[in-house]
C-alpha positions as CSV (number, residue, x, y, z in Angstrom):
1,X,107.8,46.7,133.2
2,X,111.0,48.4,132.2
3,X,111.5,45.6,129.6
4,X,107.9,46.0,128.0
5,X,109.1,50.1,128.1
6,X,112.4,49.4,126.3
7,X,110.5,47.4,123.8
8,X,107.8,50.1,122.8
9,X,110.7,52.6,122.4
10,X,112.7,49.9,120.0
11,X,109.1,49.8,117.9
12,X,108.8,53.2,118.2
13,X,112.1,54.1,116.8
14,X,111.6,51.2,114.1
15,X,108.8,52.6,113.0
16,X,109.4,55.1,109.9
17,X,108.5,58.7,110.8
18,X,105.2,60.7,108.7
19,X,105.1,64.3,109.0
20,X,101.3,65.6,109.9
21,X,99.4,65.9,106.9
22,X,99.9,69.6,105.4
23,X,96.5,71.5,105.5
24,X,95.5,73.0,102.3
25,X,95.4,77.1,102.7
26,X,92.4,78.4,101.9
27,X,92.7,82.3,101.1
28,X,90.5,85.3,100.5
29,X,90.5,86.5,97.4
30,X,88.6,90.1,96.1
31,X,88.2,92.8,93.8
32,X,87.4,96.6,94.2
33,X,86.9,99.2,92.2
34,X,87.9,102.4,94.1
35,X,86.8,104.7,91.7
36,X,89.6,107.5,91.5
37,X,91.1,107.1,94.5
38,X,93.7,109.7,94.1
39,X,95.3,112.2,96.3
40,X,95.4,115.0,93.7
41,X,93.6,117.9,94.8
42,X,90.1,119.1,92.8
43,X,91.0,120.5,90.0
44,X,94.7,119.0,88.9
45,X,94.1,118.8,85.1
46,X,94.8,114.7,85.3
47,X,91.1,114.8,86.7
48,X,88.2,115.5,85.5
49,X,86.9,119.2,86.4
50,X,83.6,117.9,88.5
51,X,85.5,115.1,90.4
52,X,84.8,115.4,94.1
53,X,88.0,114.5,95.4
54,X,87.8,112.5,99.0
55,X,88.1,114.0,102.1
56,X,90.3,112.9,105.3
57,X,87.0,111.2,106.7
58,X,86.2,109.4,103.4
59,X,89.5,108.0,103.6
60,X,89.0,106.9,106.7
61,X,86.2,105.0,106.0
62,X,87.5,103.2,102.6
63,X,90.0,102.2,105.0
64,X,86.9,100.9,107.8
65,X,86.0,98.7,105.0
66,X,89.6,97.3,104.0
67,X,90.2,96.3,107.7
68,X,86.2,95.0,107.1
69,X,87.4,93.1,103.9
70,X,89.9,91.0,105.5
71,X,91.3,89.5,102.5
72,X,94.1,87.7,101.4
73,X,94.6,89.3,98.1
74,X,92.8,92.2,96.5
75,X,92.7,93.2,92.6
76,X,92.1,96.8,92.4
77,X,91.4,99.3,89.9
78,X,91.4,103.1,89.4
79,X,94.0,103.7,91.6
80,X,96.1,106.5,91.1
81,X,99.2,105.8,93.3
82,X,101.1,103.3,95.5
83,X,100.6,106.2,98.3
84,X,96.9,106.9,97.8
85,X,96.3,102.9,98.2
86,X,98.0,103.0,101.2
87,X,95.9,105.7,102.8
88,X,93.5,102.4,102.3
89,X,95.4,99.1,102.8
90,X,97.7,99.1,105.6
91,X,101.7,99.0,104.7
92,X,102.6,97.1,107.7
93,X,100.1,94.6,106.7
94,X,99.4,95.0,102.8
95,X,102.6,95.2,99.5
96,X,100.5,97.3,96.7
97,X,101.7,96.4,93.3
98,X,99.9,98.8,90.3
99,X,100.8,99.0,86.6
100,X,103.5,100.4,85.7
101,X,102.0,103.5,83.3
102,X,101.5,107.0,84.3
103,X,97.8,107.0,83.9
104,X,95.6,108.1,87.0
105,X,93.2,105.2,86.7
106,X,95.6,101.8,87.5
107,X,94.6,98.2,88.0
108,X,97.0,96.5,90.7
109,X,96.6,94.8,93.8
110,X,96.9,94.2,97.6
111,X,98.4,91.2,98.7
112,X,99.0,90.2,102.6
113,X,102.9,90.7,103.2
114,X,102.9,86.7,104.8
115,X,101.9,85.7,101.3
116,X,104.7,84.9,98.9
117,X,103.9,86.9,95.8
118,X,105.7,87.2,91.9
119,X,105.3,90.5,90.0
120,X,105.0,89.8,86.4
121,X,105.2,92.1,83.3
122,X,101.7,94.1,82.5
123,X,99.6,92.8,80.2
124,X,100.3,96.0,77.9
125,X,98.3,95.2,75.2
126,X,94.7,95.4,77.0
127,X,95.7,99.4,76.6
128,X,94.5,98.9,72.9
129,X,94.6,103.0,72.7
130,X,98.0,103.3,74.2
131,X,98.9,106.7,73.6
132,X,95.7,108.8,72.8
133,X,94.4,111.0,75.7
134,X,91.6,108.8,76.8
135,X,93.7,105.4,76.5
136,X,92.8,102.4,78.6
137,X,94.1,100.5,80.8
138,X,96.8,97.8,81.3
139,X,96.6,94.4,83.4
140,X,97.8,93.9,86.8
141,X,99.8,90.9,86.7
142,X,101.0,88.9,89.5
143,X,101.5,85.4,90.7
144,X,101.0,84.0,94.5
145,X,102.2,81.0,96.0
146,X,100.6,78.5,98.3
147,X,102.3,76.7,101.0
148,X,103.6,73.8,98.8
149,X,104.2,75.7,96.1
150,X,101.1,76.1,94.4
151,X,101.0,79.1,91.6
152,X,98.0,81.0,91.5
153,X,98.3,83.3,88.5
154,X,96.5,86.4,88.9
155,X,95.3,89.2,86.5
156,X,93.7,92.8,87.5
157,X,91.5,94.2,84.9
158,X,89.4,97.4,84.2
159,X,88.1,96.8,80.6
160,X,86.8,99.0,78.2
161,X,83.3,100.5,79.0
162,X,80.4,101.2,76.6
163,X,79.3,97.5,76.0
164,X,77.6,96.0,78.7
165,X,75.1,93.6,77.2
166,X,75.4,94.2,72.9
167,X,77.0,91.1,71.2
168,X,80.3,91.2,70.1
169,X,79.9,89.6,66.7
170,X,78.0,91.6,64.4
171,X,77.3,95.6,64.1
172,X,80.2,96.4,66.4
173,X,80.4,99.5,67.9
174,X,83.8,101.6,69.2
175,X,83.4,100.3,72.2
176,X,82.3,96.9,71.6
177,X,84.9,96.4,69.1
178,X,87.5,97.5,71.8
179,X,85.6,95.1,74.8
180,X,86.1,92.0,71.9
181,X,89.5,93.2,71.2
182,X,90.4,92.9,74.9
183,X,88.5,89.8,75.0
184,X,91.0,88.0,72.2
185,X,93.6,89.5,74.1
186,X,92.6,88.0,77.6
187,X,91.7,84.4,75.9
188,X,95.2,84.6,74.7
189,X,96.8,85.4,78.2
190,X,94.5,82.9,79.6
191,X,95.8,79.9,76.9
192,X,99.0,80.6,78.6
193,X,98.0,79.9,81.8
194,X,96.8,76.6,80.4
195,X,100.2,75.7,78.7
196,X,101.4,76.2,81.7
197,X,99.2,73.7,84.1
198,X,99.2,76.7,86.6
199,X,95.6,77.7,88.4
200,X,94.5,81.1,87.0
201,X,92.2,83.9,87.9
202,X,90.7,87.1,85.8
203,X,89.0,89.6,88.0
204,X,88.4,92.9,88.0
205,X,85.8,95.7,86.4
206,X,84.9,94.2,83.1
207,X,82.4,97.2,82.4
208,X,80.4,93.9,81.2
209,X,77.0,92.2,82.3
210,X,77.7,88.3,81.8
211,X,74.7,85.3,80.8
212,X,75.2,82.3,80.7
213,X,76.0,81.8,76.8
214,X,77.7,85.7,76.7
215,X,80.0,86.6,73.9
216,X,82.9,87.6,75.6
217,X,82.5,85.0,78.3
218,X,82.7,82.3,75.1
219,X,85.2,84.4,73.8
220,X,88.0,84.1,76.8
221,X,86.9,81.1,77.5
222,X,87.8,79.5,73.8
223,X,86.1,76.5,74.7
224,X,87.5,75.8,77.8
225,X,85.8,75.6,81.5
226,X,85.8,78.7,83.2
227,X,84.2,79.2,86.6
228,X,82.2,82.7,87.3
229,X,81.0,82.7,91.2
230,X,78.8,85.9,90.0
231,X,77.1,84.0,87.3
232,X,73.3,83.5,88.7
233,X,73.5,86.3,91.5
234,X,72.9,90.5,91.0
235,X,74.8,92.6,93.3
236,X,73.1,94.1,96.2
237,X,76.1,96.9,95.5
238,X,73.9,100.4,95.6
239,X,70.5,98.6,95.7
240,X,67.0,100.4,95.7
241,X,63.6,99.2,96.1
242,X,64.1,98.1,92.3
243,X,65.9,95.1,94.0
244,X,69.9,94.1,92.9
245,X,71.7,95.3,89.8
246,X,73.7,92.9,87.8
247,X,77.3,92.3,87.9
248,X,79.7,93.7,86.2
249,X,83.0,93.4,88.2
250,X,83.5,89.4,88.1
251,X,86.1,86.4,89.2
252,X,86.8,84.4,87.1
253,X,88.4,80.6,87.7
254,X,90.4,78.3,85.3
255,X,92.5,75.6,85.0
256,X,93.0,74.0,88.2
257,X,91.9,77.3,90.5
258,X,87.8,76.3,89.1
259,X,88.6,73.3,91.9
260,X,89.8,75.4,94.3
261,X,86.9,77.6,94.5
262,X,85.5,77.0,98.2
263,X,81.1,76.5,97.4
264,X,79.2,79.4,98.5
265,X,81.9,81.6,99.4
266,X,81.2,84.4,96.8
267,X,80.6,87.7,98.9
268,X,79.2,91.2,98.3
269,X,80.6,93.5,101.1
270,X,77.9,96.6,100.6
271,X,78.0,99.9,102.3
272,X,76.4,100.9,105.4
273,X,75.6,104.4,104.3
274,X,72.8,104.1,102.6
275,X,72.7,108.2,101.3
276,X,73.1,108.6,97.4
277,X,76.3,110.6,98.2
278,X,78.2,108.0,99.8
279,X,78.7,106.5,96.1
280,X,81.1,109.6,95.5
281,X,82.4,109.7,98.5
282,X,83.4,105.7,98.9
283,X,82.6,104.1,95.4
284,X,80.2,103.0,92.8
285,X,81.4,99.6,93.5
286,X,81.5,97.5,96.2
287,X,84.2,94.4,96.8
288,X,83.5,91.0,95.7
289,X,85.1,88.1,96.9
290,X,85.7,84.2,96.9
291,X,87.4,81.9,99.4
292,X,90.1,79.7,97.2
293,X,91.1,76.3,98.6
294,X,95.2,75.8,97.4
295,X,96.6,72.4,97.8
């Protein structure tokens, strides 16, 4: 019996050693529009003179539906400072990272402090009116890192409004001419993700309703697969008897982050309060969100 015992252990030993198979990490991934969430009072001139400014109690709540959220990583947009985010977004649990430009309306994000996470310079140019009093706004650029390395590159937006639906190749106007400006702009960004053999996503407020064959959709895309989780759905976001509204905050997936996309996952998280005042006191948007699936 001992013999027989010795002899396993000899096999045993012989044998060459494999680690468990690493699990891929799957991670939550959203976007919210806060809409100027700020702790200015009513009235500072950086706001606009009607703004109802949020109370202690709408605070509160935002930050209800953040613990609610439970994601991973969060783009963000029209958030005024580090501070007034985390009045949301926990700072024992959340690292805020915004723009770095003085304006009161920032893109950013909210990334879980257990993730490994890369600031990267803005992408300046999407502020195509840099300077004048109403200028735009910058991207949020950041990368995150799976377990095994993975690089997910990640890119908050808030695009110029004004051009929801109107094609962005003939009879421009202002504001389409600055939503196909940005759209050049985010093709290019989005190239370099490419070049680079790195997953990529683009989410945010695109001030944009997206069909199948859109302009700016064809325009970023230059050609190359892009995955949209909204594409197909309307938001239940604010909904009346009227039914859903479309999208116009999206995700969008390329490179090797469209195979990472977990089916089915895309996720509306609407308000409970149903009255028409909540949309001041909360937001006219509500978070969207995706399960990714890194390697």
């Amino acid at each position: 019996m001992r013999r027989i015992a010795f002899l396993l252990l000899l096999l045993m030993l012989a044998t060459p050693f494999a680690p468990p198979a690493r699990a891929a990490q799957e991670i939550k991934l959203a976007t919210w529009n806060i809409a100027w969430l700020t702790l200015k009072p009513a009235g500072h001139p950086d706001l606009p003179r009607d703004l109802r400014t949020r109370s202690t109690e709408d605070l509160r709540l935002l930050r209800g539906y953040a613990v609610r959220l439970n994601a991973d990583v969060i783009a963000l947009q029209e958030i005024d400072s580090v501070e007034a985010a985390e009045r949301i977004f926990d700072p024992a649990t959340y690292a805020i990272h915004l723009t770095s430009e003085s304006d009161t309306q920032r893109p950013g994000f909210a990334v879980r402090r257990s993730l490994r996470v890369r600031r990267n310079p803005d992408l300046a140019e999407l502020d195509i009116r840099a300077g004048a009093r109403r200028s735009l706004r910058r991207g949020a650029d950041i990368t995150v890192e799976g377990p095994g390395g993975e690089a997910l590159r990640l890119l908050s937006v808030h695009l110029d409004a004004g051009c929801r639906d109107d094609p962005l190749d003939r009879d421009l106007s202002r504001d389409c001419e600055g939503l196909a400006r940005q759209a050049r702009i985010l093709a290019r960004w989005a190239q370099a993700r490419r070049d680079e053999g790195v997953g990529f996503a683009i989410l945010g407020d695109f001030n944009r309703v997206m069909g199948r064959d859109d302009d700016f959709l064809r325009i970023v895309a230059e050609g190359q697969p892009i995955l949209r989780p909204t594409a197909g759905f309307s938001t239940p976001c604010w909904a009346d008897a009227r039914g859903g509204r479309p999208f116009i905050d999206h995700i969008l997936l390329g490179g090797p982050a469209r195979n990472w996309f977990v089916a089915n996952s895309m996720s509306v998280m609407a308000y409970a309060e149903r009255d028409r005042s909540f949309r001041e006191r909360l937001s006219d948007h509500c978070p969207v969100s995706v399960r990714l699936r890194l390697p």
